[in-house]
C-alpha positions in Angstrom: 3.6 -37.4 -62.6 1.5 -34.9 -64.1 3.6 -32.6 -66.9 3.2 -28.9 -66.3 0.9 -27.5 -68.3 1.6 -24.8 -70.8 1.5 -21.2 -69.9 -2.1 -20.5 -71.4 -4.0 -22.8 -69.9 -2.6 -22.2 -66.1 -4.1 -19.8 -63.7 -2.4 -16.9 -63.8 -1.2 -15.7 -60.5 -0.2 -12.5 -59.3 2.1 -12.3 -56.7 1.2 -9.7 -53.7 3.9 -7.8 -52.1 4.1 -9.9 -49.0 4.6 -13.1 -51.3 7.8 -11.0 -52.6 8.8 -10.3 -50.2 8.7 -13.7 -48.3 9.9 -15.7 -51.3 13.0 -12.7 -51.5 13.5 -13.4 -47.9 14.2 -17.2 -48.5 16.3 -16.8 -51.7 18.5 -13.8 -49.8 19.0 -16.0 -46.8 22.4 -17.5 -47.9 23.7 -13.9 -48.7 22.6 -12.6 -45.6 24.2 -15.4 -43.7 27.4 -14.4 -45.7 27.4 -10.7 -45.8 26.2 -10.2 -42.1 29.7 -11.8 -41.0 31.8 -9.5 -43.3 32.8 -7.5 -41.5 33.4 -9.6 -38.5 36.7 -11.4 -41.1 39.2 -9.3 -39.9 38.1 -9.7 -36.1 37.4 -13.4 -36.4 41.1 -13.8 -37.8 42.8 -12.4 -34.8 40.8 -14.2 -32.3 41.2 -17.4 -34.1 44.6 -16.8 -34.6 43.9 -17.4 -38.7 45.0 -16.3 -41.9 43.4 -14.4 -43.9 43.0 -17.3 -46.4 41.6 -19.5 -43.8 38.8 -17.3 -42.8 38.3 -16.4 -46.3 37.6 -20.4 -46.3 34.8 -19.8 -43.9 32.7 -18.4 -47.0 33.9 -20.0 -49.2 32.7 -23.7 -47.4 29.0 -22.0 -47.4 29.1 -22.0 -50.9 30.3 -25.3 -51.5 28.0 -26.5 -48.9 25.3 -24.6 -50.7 26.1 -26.7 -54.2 25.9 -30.1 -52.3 22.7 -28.8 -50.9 20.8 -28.0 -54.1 22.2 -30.8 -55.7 20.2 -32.9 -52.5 17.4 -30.7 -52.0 16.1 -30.1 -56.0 14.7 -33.6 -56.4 13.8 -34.3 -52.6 11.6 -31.0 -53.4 10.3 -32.1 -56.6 9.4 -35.2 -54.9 7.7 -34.5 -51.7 6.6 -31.0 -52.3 8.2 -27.4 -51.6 7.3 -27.0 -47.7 8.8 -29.8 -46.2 12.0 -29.7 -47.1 11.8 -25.6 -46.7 11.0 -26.0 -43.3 13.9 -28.9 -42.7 16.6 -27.0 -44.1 16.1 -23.4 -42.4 15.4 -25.1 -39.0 18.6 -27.0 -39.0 20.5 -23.9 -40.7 19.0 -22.2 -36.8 21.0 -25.1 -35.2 23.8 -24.4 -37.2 23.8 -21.0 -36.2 24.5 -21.2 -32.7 26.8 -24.2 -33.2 28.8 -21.6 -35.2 29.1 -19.1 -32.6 31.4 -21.7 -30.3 33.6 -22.5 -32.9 37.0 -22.8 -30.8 39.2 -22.6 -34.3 39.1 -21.8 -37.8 38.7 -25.5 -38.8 35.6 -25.9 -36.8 34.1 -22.9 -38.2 35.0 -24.1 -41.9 33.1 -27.3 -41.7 30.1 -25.9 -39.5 29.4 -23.1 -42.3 29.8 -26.3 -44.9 26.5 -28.0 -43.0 24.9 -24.1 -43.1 25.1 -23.7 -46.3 24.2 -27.2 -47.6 20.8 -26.6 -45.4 20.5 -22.8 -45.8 20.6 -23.9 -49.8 17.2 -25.3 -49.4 15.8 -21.8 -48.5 17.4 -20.3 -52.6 16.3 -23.5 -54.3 12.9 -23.6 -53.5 12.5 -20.1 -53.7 13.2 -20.6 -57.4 11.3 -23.7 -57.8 8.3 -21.9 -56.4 8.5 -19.3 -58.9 8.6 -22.1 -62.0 5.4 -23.8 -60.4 3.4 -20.8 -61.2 5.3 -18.6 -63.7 7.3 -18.3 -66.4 8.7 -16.5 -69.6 8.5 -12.7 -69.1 6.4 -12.8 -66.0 8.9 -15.3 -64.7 11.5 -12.6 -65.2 9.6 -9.9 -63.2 8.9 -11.8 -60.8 12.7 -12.7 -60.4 14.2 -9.5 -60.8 11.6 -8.5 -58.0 13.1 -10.7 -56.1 16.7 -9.3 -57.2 15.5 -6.4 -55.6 14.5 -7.8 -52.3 17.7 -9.8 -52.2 19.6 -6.5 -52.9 18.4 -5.1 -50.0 20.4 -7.8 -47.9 23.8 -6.1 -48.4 22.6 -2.8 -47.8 21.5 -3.9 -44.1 23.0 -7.6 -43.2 26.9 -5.6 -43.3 25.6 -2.9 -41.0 23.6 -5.2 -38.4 26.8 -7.3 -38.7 28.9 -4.4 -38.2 27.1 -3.2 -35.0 26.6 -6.7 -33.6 30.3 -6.7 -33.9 31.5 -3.5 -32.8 29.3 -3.4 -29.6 29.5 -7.3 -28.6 31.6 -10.0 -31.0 31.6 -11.1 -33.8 29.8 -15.1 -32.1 27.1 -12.7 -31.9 26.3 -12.2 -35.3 25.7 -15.9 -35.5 22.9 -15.7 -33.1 21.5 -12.8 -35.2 21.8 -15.6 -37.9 19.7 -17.9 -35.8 16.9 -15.6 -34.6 16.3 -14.9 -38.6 16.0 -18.4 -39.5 13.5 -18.0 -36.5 11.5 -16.0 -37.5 11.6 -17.7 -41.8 10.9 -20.9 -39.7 7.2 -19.2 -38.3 7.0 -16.7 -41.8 6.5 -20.3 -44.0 4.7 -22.6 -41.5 1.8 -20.0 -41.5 2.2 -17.9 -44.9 4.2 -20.2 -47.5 1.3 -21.9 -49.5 2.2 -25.5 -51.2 2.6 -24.5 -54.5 3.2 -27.8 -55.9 0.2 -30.5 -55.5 0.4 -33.7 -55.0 -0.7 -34.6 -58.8 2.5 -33.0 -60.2 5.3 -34.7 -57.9 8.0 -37.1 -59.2 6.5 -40.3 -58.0 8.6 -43.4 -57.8 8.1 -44.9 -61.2 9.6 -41.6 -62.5 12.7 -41.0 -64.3 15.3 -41.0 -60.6 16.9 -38.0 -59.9 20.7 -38.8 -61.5 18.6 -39.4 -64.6 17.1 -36.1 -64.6 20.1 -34.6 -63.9 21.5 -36.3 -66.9 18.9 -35.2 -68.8 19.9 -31.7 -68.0 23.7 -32.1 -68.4 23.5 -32.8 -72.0 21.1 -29.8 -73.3 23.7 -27.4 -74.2 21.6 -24.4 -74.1 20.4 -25.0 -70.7 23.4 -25.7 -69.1 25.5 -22.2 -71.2 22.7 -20.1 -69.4 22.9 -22.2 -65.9 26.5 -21.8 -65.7 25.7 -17.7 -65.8 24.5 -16.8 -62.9 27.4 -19.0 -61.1 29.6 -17.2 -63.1 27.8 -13.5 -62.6 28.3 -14.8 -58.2 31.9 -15.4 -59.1 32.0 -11.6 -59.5 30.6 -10.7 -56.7 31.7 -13.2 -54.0 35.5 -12.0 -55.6 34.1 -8.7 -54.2 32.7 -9.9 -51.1 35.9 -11.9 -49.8 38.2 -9.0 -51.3 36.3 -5.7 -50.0 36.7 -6.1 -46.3 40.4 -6.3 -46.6 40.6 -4.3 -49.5 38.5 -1.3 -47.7 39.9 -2.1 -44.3 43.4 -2.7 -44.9 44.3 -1.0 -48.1 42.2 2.3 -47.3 42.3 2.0 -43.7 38.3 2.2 -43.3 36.4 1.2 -40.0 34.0 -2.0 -39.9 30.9 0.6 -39.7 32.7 2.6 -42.6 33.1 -0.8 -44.6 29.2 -1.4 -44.2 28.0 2.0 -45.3 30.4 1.4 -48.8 28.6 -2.0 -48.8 25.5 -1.0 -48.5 26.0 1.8 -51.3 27.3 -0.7 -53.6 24.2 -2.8 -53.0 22.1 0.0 -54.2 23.5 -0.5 -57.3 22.1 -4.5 -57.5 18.7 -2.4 -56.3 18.4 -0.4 -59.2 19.3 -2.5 -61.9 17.3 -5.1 -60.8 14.3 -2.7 -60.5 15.6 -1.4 -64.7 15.6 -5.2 -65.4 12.0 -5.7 -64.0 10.9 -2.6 -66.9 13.0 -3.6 -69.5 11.5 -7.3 -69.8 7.9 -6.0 -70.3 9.3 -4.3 -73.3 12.8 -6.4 -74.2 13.3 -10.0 -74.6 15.4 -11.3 -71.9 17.6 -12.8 -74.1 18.4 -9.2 -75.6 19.0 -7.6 -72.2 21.3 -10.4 -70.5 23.3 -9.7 -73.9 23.6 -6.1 -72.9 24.0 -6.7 -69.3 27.1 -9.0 -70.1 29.3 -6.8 -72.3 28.5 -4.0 -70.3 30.1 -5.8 -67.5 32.8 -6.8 -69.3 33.5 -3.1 -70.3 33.4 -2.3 -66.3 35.2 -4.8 -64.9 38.2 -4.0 -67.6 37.8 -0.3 -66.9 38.1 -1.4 -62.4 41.3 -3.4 -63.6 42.9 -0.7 -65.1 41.8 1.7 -62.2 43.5 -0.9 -59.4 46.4 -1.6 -61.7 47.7 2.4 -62.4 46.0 3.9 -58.9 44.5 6.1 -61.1 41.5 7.6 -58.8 41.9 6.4 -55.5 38.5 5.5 -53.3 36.5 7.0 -55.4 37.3 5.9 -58.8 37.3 2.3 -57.2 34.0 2.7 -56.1 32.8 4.0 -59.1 34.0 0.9 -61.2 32.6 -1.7 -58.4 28.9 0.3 -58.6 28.4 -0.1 -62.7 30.0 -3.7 -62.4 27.2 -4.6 -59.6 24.9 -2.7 -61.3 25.2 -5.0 -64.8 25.3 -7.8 -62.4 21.7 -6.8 -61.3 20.1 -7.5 -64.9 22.3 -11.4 -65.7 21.0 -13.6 -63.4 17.7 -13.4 -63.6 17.3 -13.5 -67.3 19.6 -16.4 -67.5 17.8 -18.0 -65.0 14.6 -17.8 -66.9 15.7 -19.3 -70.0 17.4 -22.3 -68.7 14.5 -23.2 -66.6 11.6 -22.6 -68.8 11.4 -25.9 -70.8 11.8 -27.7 -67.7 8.4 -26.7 -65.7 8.3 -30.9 -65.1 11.2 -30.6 -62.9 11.7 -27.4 -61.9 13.3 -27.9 -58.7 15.9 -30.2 -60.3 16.6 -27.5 -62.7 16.5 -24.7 -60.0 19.0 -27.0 -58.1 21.2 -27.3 -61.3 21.3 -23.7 -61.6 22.0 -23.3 -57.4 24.9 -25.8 -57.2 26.7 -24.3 -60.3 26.4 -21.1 -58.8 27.3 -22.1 -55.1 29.9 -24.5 -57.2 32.0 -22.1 -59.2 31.8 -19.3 -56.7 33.1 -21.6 -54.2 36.4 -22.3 -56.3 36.8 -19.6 -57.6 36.3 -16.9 -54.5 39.4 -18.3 -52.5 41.5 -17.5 -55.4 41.4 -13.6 -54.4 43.1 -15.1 -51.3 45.7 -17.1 -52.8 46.7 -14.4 -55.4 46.9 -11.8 -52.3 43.9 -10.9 -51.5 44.2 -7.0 -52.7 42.4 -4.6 -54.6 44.1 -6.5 -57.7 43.5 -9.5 -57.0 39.6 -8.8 -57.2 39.8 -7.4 -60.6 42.0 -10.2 -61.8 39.3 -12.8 -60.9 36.6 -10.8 -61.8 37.6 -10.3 -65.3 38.5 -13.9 -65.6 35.2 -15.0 -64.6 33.0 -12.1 -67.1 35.2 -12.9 -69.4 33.9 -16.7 -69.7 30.3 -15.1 -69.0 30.5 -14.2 -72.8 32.8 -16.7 -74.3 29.9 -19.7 -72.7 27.0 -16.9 -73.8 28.8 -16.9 -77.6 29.5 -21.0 -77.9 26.2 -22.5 -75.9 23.5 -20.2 -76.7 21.9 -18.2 -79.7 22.2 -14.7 -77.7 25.3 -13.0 -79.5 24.2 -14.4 -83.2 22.7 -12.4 -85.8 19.3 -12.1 -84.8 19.9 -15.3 -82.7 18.1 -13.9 -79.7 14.9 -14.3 -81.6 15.4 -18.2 -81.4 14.2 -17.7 -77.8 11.6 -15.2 -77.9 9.2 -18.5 -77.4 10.6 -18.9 -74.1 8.2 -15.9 -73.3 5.5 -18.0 -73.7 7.0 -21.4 -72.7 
C-alpha cells in the first residue's frame, strides 16, 4: 500500500458546490433517516400500541446499527475503494426502507432500523473518508464545516416533509420517502461520485488487517480524546432529538407541523455556526476554536438546566437555551474530527469509521436514557450536561487544547 503523501506534494483540489453538496447529502443521510420520522413517534406509538421508551428504541437501534456499520465498512472501504461499498450500503438502506414501513410491532421496527443504520452508516463514513483522500488540516476543516452546513439543512426540511407525509397519509409513508432518497443517492454516485481512492493506495492483503489498525488507533491517546467528541457533541443532540417531540408535543401541547417549524429553527442554529466555523479556521487554529466551542456549550447547556429546572421562561426561554447549545455544537465536530484523523491519511477510512462508531456508539447508549429518566424537558438537560460535561473533562486529560499555550502543539496538524 502506497502511504499518503504529505500535504505539499498532493494536488490540491477544490471542491465545486455540487461536490458539497453531494458528499453533504451522503454524510446527512443517517440524520435525515432519523429526523424525517420524528414526528411520526407519537403516532407510531399509538398504532403500535408502544411505549414511549420502546419507540424511542426505534432511534436509538439506528445508531447502534450505525456503530457496527462503520466499524464493518471503514476497512472494507480502505480496502476495495470508496464506491463500492457506497453504493452497497445506500442500496440495501432502499430495501430497508420499505421493509420498515410493514413493520407489524415495535420489535420488528427496532431490529429493521438496526440493519438501516448499519448500511445507511456506509453513506457518513465514506463521506468522511473521501474528504481525508484529498484534504486535510485547515482546508480539511472547511471543507467539513461546509458540509456541517449542508447536513444542517436536513433538520430544517426532513421534520417538515416527515410532518406532512404524516399528517396527510401515515407515518409507513415516511419510510417510502426514506426509500425514494436513497434512490435517487443510489443514481447521484453511480454517475457523479468519482473514486477518490486509487488502486495504488488500498490496504492490500499483506497489510496490517483491520483489528490491527484498529489497535493501532485505540492506543494513541490524542486521537481517540478528539474521536470520542463528536460522539459525545451527538449525545447532545440525539438527547434533543428523542426528548423534543414529546417535550414540544406533550409538555407544550404543539402540533406535529408546529413541532417541525421549532425544529427547523433550531437547525438554523447548526447552519450558522457551521458557516462561523468555516471563517473562523482560515483565521483560528481549530484546536483554539473547538476549545471555545466546548465551554461555551457547557455555559448553555447549564444555563437550559436551570431554565427547565425553575420554569423560568416558558417556550421561549427553552428555545433560546436549545438555539446557542446547537449553535456551539455546529463549530465541535468538525474541528475534532480534523485533528484525530490527520495523521492517519494511510487509513483514513479506518479512522473515519473509528470516529463514526464512537459517535453512533455513545449516542446510542446514552439517547434512551432521556426515556428511562422520563423523557421530559429535564430529563434532556440532565443528559446533556452529563455528556458536555465529559466533552471537556476528555478535551482537558487526552489532548493539549486547554493547556497553556497547548493548542500550539497542534498547529502542525494544519499542514499534516
Amino acid at each position: 500500500m502506497t502511504e499518503t503523501p504529505p500535504a505539499s506534494s498532493r494536488p490540491r483540489y477544490v471542491p465545486n458546490v455540487k461536490y458539497i453538496l453531494m458528499l453533504g447529502a451522503l454524510a446527512a443521510l443517517p440524520a435525515i433517516s432519523t429526523d424525517m420520522y420524528l414526528p411520526s413517534l407519537p403516532t407510531v406509538a399509538e398504532d403500535l400500541a408502544a411505549t414511549e421508551a420502546a419507540v424511542q428504541m426505534t432511534l436509538s437501534a439506528m445508531l447502534i446499527g450505525g456503530c457496527v456499520g462503520q466499524l464493518v465498512i471503514g476497512p472494507f472501504s480502505d480496502r476495495f475503494g470508496r464506491r463500492l461499498p457506497l453504493l452497497i450500503g445506500i442500496s440495501l438502506h432502499t430495501v430497508l426502507s420499505v421493509a420498515c414501513s410493514f413493520a407489524p410491532d415495535v420489535t420488528t421496527l427496532v431490529f429493521l432500523r438496526i440493519a438501516q443504520g448499519f448500511f445507511n452508516a456506509a453513506a457518513a463514513v465514506v463521506a468522511i473518508a473521501v474528504i481525508r483522500d484529498r484534504f486535510v488540516g485547515s482546508d480539511a476543516a472547511r471543507l467539513l464545516s461546509r458540509l456541517m452546513l449542508v447536513i444542517g439543512v436536513a433538520p430544517l426540511f426532513a421534520p417538515t416533509i416527515g410532518g406532512f407525509i404524516a399528517t396527510h397519509w401515515q407515518w409507513r409513508a415516511v419510510f417510502y420517502a426514506l426509500a425514494l432518497i436513497g434512490l435517487v443517492l443510489v443514481a447521484i454516485v453511480f454517475k457523479w461520485m468519482p473514486e477518490t481512492l486509487p488502486p495504488a493506495a488500498r490496504r492490500q492483503p499483506g497489510d496490517v488487517k483491520p483489528h490491527r489498525a484498529y489497535w493501532s488507533l485505540l492506543k494513541d491517546r490524542q486521537f481517540m480524546a478528539f474521536a470520542v467528541i463528536p460522539g459525545l457533541g451527538l449525545a447532545v443532540i440525539m438527547s434533543y432529538v428523542v426528548g423534543s417531540p414529546f417535550v414540544f408535543q406533550d409538555e407544550f401541547g404543539l402540533s406535529p407541523n408546529q413541532f417541525a417549524l421549532l425544529f427547523a429553527l433550531n437547525g438554523c442554529a447548526i447552519v450558522a455556526s457551521a458557516q462561523l466555523n468555516a471563517y473562523l479556521v482560515k483565521r483560528v487554529a481549530p484546536a483554539k476554536v473547538l476549545r471555545a466551542a466546548a465551554l461555551a456549550q457547557f455555559v448553555f447547556i447549564s444555563v437550559l438546566f436551570a431554565v427547565v429546572t425553575t420554569g423560568v421562561g416558558g417556550l421561549p426561554a427553552l428555545l433560546l437555551c436549545l438555539w446557542l447549545v446547537l449553535g456551539a455544537q455546529g463549530m465541535i465536530p468538525a474541528n475534532a474530527s480534523v485533528l484525530a484523523l490527520n495523521n492517519y491519511g494511510h487509513m483514513a477510512g479506518t479512522a473515519a469509521a473509528v470516529i463514526g462508531a464512537l459517535q453512533a456508539g455513545i449516542a446510542g447508549v446514552v439517547s434512551p436514557i432521556v426515556g428511562l429518566l422520563g423523557g421530559g424537558a429535564q430529563s434532556m438537560a440532565t443528559v446533556m450536561l452529563g455528556a458536555v460535561t465529559v466533552t471537556l473533562v476528555v478535551l482537558a486529560v487526552g489532548t493539549p487544547v486547554y493547556r497553556r499555550d497547548g493548542w500550539r502543539q497542534l498547529a502542525t496538524y494544519d499542514d499534516a
